[in-house]
C-alpha positions in Angstrom: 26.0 22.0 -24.8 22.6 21.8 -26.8 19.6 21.8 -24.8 17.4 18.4 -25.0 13.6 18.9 -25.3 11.0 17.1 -26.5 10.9 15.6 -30.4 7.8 14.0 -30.1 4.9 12.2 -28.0 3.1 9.4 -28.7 -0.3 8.1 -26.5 1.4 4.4 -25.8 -1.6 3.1 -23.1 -3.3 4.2 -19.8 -1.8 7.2 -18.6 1.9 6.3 -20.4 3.5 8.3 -23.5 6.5 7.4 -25.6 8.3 10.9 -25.4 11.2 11.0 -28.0 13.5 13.5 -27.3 16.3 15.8 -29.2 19.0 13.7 -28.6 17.6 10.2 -30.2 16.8 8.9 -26.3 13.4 7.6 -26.4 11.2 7.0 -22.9 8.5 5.6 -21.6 7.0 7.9 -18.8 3.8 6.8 -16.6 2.0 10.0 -15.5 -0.6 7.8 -13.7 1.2 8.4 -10.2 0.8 12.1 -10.6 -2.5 12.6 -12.1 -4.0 10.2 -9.4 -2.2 12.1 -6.3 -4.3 13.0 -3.4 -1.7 16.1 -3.5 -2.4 17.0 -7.7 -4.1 20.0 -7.7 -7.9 19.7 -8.5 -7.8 21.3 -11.8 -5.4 19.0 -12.8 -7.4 16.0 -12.2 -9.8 16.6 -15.3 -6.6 15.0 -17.3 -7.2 11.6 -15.0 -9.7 11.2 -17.7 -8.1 9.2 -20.1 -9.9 11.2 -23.1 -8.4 14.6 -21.7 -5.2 13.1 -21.2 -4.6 11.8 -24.7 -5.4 15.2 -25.6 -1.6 16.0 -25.3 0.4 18.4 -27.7 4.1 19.1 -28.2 4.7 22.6 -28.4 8.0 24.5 -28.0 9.8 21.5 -27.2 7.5 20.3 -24.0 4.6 18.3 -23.9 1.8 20.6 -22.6 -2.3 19.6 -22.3 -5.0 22.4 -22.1 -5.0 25.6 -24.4 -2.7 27.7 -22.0 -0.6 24.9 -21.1 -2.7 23.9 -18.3 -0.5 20.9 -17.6 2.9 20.6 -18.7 6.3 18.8 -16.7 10.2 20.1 -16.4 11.9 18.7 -19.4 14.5 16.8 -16.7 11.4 14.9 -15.0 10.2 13.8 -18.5 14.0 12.7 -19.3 14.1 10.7 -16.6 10.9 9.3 -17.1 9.7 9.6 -13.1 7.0 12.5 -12.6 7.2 13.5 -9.1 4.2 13.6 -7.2 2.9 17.2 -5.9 4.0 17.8 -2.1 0.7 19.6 -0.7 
């Protein structure tokens, strides 16, 4: 079976991209939920910013923020298109 990762990312609005995948299945995912967590790690929440979130690359099949992939999500999360929330 091949393995799905990501084609391409668009910035859509707010804290949602269009994510296109390998396969032709295109998704809408909200990352608002996570990057406004009481539970996301502190670093993390410099991408709450809009500005730093739309500063988004796809490298290696993920979509990754931050020059040593700070941020980046499982590819099955992004699939879906539910990030989970951090557990503390």
């Amino acid at each position: 079976m091949k393995t799905i990762s990501v084609k391409e990312a668009r910035f859509l609005h707010d804290y949602v991209l269009l994510i296109t995948f390998t396969n032709g299945v295109v998704r809408n995912v909200d990352f608002s939920n996570f990057l406004h967590a009481p539970s996301t790690p502190s670093y993390l929440k410099a991408y709450s910013d809009e500005a730093n979130f739309k500063n988004f690359k796809v490298e290696n099949g993920n979509v990754v923020w931050g020059r040593d992939w700070d941020l980046i999500f499982p590819i099955p999360e992004l699939y879906s298109g539910k990030i989970c929330i951090p557990s503390k």
